[in-house]
C-alpha positions as CSV (number, residue, x, y, z in Angstrom):
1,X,0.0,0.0,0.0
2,X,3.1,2.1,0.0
3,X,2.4,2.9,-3.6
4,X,1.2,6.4,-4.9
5,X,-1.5,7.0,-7.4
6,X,1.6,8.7,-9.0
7,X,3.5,5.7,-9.6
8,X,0.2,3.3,-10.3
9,X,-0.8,1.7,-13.5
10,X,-2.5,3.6,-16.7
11,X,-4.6,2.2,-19.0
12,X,-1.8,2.4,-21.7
13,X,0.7,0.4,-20.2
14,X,1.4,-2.7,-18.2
15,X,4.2,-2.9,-15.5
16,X,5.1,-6.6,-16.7
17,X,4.6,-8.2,-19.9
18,X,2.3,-10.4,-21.2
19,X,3.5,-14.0,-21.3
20,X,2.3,-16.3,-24.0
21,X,-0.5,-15.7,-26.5
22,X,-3.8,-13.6,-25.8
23,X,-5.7,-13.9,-28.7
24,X,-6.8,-9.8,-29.7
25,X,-6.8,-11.0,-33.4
26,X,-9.4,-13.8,-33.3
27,X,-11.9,-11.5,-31.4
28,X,-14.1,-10.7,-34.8
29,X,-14.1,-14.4,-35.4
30,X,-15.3,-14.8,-32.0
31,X,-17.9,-12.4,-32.3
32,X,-18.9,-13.6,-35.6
33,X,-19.5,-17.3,-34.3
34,X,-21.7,-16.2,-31.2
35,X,-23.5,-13.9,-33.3
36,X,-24.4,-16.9,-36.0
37,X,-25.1,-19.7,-33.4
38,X,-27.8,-17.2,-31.8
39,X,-29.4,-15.8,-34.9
40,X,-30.8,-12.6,-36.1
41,X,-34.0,-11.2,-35.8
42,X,-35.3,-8.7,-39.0
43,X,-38.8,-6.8,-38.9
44,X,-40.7,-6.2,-41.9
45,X,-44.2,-4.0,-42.4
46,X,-45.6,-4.2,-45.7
47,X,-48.1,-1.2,-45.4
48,X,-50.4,-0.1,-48.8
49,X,-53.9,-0.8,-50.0
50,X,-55.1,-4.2,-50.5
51,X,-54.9,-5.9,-54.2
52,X,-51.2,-4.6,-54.2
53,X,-49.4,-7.9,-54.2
54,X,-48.0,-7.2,-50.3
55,X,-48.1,-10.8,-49.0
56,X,-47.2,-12.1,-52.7
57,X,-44.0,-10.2,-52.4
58,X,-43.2,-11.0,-49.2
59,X,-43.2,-14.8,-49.9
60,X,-41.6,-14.7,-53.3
61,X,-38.9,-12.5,-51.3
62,X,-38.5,-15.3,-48.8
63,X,-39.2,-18.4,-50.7
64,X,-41.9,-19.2,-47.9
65,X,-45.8,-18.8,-47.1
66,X,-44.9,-16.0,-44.9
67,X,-48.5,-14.1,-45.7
68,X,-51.6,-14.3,-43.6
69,X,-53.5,-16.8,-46.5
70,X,-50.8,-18.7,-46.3
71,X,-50.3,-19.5,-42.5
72,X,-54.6,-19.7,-42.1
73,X,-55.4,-23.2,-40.7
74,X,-58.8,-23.0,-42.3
75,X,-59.8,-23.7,-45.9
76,X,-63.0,-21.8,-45.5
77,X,-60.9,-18.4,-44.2
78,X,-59.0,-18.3,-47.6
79,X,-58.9,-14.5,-47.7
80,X,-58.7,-12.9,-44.3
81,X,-60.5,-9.8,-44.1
82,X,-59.4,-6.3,-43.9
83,X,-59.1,-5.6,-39.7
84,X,-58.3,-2.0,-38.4
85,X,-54.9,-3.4,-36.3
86,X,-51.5,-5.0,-37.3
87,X,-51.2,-8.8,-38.1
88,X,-47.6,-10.1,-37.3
89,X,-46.4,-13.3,-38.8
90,X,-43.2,-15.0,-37.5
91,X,-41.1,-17.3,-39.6
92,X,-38.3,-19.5,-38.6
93,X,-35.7,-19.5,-41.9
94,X,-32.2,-21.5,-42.0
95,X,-29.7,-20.8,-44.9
96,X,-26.2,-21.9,-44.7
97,X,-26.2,-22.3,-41.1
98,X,-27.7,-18.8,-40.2
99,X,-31.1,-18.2,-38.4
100,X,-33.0,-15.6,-39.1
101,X,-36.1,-15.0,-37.1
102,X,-38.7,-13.5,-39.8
103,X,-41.2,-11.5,-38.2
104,X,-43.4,-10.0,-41.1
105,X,-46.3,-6.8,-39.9
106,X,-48.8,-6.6,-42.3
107,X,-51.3,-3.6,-42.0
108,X,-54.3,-4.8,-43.7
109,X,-56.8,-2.0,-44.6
110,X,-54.4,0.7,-44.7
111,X,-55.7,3.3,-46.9
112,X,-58.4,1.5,-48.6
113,X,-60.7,4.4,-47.3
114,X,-62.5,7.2,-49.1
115,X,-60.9,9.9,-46.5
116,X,-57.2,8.4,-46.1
117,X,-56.4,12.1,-44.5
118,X,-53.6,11.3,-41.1
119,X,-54.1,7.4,-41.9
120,X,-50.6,7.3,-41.7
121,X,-50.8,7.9,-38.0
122,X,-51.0,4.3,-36.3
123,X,-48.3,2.9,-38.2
124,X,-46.2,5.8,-37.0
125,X,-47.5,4.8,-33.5
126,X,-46.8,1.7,-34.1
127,X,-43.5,2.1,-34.7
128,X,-42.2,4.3,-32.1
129,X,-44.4,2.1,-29.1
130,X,-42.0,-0.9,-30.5
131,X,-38.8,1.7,-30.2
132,X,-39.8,2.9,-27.1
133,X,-40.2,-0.6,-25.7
134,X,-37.0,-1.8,-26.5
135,X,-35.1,1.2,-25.3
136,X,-37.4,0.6,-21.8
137,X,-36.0,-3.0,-21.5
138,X,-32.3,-2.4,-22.5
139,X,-32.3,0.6,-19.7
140,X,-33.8,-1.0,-17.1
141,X,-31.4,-2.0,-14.3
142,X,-32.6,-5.7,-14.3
143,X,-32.4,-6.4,-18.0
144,X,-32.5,-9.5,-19.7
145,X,-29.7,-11.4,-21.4
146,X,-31.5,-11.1,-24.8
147,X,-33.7,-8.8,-25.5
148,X,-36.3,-9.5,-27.9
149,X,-36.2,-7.7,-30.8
150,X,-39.7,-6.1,-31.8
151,X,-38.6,-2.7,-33.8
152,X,-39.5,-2.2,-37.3
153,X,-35.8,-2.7,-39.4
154,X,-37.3,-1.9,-42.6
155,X,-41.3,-0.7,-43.9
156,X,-42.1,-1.7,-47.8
157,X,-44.7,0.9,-48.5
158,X,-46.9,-0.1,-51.5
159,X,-48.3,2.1,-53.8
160,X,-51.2,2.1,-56.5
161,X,-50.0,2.5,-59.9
162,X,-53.2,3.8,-61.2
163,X,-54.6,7.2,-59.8
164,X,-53.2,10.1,-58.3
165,X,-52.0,9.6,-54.2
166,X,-50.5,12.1,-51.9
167,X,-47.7,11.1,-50.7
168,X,-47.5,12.8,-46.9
169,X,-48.0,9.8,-45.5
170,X,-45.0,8.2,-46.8
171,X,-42.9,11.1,-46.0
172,X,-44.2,10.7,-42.4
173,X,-43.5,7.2,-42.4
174,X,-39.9,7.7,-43.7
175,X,-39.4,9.6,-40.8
176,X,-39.8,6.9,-38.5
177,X,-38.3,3.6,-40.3
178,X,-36.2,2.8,-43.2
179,X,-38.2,3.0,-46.2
């Protein structure tokens, strides 16, 4: 205890040298496995009118029945209808030894109404509720080894190709996800 803070250790130097070898250099592989073994999760809303070929995309994009039709247990349910709230699908897809968990938002009804003025609204609620919840979790002080992953990573916006659409509610959207 006879030693000053003077004549301590700093961060940028060691008082005796490092015997053997410590293994800096592998660190990104390291990373690189864990990261593979436990998987990624991606979020996808498909928002637009119905008829616009949302869920057909989405499962030509994946090479799986990721839409609501598809993943219906009834034959008599064949087309879900339009609902006013959010429809998530979750998908479990392997490729060359990497996971991704698939979770797919679809937003059916969106602006299939006469008056589509602030319809935009929701899905920007939407979005910030699931950014909001994650920051909550990952700043609490009893957070949990993995967090699950609910935030929107990307929003396909769909748009009609006949007629004429304003387009504030994909600037408002754009604000809020990648687009």
């Amino acid at each position: 205890m006879s030693e000053t803070l003077a004549e301590s250790n700093d961060w940028g130097s060691l008082k005796t040298d490092v015997e053997g070898y410590v293994g800096i250099d592998s660190i990104q592989d390291q990373i690189r496995k864990k990261a593979l073994k436990r998987g990624f999760e991606f979020n996808i809303m498909v928002v637009g009118p119905s008829g616009l070929g949302k869920s057909t995309l989405v499962n030509s994009l994946f090479r799986a029945k990721v839409s609501r039709r598809a993943c219906s247990t009834e034959d008599s349910q064949a087309d879900a209808p339009p609902i006013p709230q959010s429809v998530q699908v979750n998908l479990s897809v392997t490729e060359s030894g990497v996971r991704l968990k698939l979770t797919v938002t679809d937003t059916p009804g969106f602006g299939d109404h006469i008056n589509n003025e602030n319809c935009w609204i929701p899905i920007i609620e939407y979005i910030n509720e699931q950014y909001e919840k994650y920051l909550s979790e990952e700043i609490s002080i009893t957070r949990k080894k993995h967090i699950p992953d609910s935030r929107v990573h990307v929003c396909l916006y769909f748009v009609a190709p006949t007629g004429h659409k304003n387009f504030k509610d994909s600037t408002e959207i754009h604000l809020e996800s990648n687009f």
